[in-house]
C-alpha positions in Angstrom: -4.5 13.5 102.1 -5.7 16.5 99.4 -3.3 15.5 96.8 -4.4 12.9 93.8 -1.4 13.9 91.7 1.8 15.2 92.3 5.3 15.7 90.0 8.4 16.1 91.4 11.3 17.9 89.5 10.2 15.7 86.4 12.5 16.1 83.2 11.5 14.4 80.1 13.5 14.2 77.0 13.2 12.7 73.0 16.3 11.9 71.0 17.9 14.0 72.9 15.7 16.9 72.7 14.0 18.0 76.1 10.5 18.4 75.9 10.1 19.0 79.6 12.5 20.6 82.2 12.0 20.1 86.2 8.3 20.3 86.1 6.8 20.2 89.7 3.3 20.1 90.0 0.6 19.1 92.7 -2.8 18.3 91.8 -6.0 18.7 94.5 -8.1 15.5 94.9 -11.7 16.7 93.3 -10.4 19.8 91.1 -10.3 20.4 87.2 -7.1 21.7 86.6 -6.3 22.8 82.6 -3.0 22.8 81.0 -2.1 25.6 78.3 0.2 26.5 76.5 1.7 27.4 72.6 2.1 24.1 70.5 5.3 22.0 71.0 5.9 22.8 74.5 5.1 19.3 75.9 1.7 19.6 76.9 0.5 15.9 75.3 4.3 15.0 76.8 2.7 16.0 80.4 -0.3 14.2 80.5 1.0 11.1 79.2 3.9 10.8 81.9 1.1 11.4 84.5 -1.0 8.2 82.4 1.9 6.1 83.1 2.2 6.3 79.1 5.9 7.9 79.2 8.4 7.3 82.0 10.5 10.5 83.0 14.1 10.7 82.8 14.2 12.9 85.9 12.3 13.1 88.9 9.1 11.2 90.5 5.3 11.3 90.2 3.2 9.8 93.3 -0.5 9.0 93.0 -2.3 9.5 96.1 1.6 9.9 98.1 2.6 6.4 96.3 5.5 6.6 94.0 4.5 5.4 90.8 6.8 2.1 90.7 5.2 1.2 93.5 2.0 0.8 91.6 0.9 -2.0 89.6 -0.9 -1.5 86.2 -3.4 -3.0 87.3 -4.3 -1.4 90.2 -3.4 2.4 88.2 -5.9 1.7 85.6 -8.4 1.2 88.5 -7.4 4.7 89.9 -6.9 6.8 86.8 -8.1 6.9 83.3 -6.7 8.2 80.1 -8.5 9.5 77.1 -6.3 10.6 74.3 -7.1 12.6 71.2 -8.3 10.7 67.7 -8.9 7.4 69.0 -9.8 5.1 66.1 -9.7 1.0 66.7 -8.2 -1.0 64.1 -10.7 -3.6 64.1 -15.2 -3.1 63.8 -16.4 -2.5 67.0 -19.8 -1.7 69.1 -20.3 1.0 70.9 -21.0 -1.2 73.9 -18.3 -3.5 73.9 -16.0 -0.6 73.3 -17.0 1.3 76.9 -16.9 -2.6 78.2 -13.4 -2.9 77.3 -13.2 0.0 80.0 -13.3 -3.0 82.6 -10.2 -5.0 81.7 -8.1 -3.8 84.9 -10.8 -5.7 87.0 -10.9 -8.6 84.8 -8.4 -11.9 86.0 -6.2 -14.3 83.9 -9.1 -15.6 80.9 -12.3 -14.7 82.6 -14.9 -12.9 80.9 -17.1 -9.4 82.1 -19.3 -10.5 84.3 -22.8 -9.0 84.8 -21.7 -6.4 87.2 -19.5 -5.5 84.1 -21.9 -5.2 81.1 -24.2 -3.3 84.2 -21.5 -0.9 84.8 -20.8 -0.1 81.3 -24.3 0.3 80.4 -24.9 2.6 83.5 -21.8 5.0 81.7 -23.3 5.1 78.6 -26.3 6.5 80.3 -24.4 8.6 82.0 -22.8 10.0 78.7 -26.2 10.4 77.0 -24.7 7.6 74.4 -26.7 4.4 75.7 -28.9 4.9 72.4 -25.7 4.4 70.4 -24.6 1.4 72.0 -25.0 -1.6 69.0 -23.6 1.0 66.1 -19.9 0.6 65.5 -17.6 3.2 66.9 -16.1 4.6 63.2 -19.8 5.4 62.6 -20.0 7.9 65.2 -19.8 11.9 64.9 -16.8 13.6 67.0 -19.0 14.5 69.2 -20.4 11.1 69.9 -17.2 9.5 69.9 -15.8 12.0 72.4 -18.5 10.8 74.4 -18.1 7.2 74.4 -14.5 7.6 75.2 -15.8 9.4 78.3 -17.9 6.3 79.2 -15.3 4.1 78.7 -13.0 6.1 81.1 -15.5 6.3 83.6 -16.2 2.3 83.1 -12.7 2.0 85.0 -14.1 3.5 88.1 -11.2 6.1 88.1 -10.5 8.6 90.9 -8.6 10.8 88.1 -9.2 11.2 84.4 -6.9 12.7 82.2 -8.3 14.4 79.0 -5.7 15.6 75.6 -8.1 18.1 74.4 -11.5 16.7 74.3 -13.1 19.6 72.9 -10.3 18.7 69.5 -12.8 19.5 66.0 -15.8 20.3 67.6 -18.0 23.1 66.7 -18.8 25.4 69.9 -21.9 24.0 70.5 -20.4 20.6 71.7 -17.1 21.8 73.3 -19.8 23.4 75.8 -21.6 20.2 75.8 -18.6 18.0 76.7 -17.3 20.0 79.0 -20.8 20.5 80.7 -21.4 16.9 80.7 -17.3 16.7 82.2 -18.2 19.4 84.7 -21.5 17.2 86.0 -19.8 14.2 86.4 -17.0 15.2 88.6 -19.2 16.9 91.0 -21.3 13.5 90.6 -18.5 11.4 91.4 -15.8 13.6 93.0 -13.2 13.1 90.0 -9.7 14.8 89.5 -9.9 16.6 85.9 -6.8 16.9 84.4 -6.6 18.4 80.7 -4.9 19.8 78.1 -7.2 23.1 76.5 -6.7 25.3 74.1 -9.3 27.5 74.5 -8.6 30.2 76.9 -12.4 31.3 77.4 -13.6 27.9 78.0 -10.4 27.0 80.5 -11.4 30.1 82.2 -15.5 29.2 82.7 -14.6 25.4 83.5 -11.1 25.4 84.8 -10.6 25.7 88.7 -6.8 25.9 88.1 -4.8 26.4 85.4 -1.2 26.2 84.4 0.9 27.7 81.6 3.8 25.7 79.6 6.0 27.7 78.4 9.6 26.7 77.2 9.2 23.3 78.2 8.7 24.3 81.8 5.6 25.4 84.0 5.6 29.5 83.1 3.2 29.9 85.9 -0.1 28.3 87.9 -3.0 29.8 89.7 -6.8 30.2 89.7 -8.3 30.0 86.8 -10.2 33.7 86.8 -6.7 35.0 88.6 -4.4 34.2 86.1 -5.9 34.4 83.1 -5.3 37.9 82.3 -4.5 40.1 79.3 -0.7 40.5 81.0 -0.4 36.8 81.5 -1.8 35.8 77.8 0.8 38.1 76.2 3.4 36.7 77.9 2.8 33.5 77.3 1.7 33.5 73.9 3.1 37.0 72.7 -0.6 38.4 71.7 -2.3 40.6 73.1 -6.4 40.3 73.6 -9.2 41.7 75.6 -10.3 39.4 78.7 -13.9 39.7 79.4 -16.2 37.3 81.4 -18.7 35.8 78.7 -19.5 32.7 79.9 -22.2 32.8 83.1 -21.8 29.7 85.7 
């Protein structure tokens, strides 16, 4: 089995108004695979059906060749993770019980975290370089830090896959090369499937492994991340034209 992920003719529509058409997509265990495209083609749309957020109209999605109905919640959250964009609780809380909150899916009926818990979710925000931040309150934190501790809560599910809506989102350079180093360390540390929506074509070329394009709602093309992002493809996908040159060292 090589596949963690995989679409199957998946059609998706709002009000009437499709925001996906016949997507098929396999994903690779172990890869980082980056989804681009012009705003409003359904990019968010994507990732959330694949987080079990947004059930298709059309088609199937299998997780590790097990048709999603067949899954429990329980048991997904245990597999994949989800980190959106501009997460911001409604309530006060720590940083630490926050990331802790990361081990609900393994929790049963009233019972509390256990020790193993609090151990794992202090281990992530090691992990994250955030462990220092774990009494302040959340809506304290930079972007930065926040983007962080949402990675350590993600990885305090134990996932297999973690899906990412723009993590780099109103971050200076500096730490969209930060996050996404810290991204690229931990899945060769743990042998994660990446999945995320980018909008920068230079960093989706240096971190990506593959990449696909959305382009009217459907998947305009997919590939190697240094094979298809070209000039040709760039223009065609988003109508400008710019010079492609490696800037970025591995």
């Amino acid at each position: 089995m090589t596949q963690s992920l995989e679409l199957k003719n998946i059609s998706f529509s709002y009000t009437n108004i499709p925001l996906l058409k016949n997507i098929s997509l396999t994903i690779q265990k172990n890869s980082w695979l980056s989804i681009l495209g012009p705003n409003g083609e359904g990019k968010t749309t994507l990732l959330k059906l694949m987080g079990k957020l947004l059930h298709p109209q059309e088609g199937e999605l299998w997780l590790y060749e097990k048709p999603f109905h067949s899954i429990s919640l329980k048991e997904f959250a245990q597999t994949l993770a989800y980190v959106p964009q501009g997460v911001e609780p409604v309530y006060a809380i720590s940083v630490f019980d926050f990331v802790l909150m990361g081990r609900t899916p393994f929790l049963t009926g009233l019972s509390f975290e256990s020790h193993e818990d609090r151990e794992c979710a202090e281990m992530n925000l090691k992990s994250t370089d955030t462990f220092h931040l774990k009494n302040r309150f959340f809506h304290t934190l930079s972007s930065g830090e926040k983007q962080r501790v949402l990675i350590a809560r993600a990885l305090t599910q134990t996932p297999r896959i973690i899906l990412l809506d723009e993590p780099t989102a109103h971050l200076d350079l500096k730490y969209q090369l930060e996050i996404l180093s810290l991204l690229e360390r931990l899945q060769k540390e743990r042998e994660l499937t990446l999945v995320m929506v980018l909008h920068d074509l230079g960093l989706a070329r240096h971190f990506s492994q593959e990449i696909v394009f959305i382009k009217n709602h459907s998947i305009f093309a997919q590939g190697k991340a240094e094979e298809l992002l070209t000039e040709e493809m760039i223009y065609r996908v988003f109508n400008v034209r710019l010079k492609v040159q490696a800037v970025y060292e591995k």
